[in-house]
C-alpha positions in Angstrom: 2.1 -19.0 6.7 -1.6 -17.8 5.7 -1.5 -14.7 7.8 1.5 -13.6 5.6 -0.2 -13.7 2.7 -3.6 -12.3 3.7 -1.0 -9.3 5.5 0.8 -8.8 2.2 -2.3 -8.6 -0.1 -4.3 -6.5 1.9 -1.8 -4.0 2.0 -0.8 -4.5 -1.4 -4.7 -4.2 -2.7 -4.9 -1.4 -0.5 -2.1 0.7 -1.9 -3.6 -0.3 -5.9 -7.2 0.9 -4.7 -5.6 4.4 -3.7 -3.9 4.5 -6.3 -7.0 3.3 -9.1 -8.5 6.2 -6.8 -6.0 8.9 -7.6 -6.3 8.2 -11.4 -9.6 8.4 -11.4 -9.8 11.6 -10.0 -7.1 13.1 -12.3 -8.6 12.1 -15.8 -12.0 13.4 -14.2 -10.7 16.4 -13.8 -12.8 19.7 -12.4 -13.3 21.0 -8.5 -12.7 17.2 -6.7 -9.7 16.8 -8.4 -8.2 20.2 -7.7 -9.5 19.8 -4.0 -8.5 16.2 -3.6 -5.3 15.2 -5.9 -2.8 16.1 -3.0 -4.3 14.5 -0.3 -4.8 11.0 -2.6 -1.2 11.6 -3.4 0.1 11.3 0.1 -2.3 9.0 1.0 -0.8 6.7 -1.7 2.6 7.4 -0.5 1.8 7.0 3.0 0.1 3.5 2.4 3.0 2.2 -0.2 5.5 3.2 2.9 3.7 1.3 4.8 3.2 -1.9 2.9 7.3 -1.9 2.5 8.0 -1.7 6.1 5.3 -4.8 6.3 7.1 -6.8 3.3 10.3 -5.6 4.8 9.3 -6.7 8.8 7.8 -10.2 6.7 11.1 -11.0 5.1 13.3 -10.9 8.4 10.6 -12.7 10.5 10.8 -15.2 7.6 14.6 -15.3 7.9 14.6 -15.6 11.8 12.7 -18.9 11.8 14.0 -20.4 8.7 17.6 -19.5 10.9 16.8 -20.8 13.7 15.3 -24.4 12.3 
């Protein structure tokens, strides 16, 4: 039951870093952020996509075995 967790809040933690990342840039403001905003922006979406499908994949493993108890 750990390795759920640990999987959950590393790919939550990861999507907030991004994310704290992206803000950062935008209320910084100047060259990075007019270089950089779009790419932080899918990368965010791209990782938040991905931590659903793991909650998602989590939840019906979860389901399976609690099933077939």
């Amino acid at each position: 039951m750990d390795w759920f967790n640990i999987t959950l809040f590393l790919s939550m933690t990861l999507v907030v870093l991004i994310l704290a990342w992206g803000l950062i840039t935008m209320a910084r403001g100047g060259e990075y952020n007019k270089s950089h905003s779009n790419i932080l922006m899918r990368y965010r979406i791209i990782f938040q996509a991905i931590a659903i499908l793991i909650f998602i994949c989590l939840l019906i493993y979860l389901s399976l075995i609690h099933i077939s108890e």
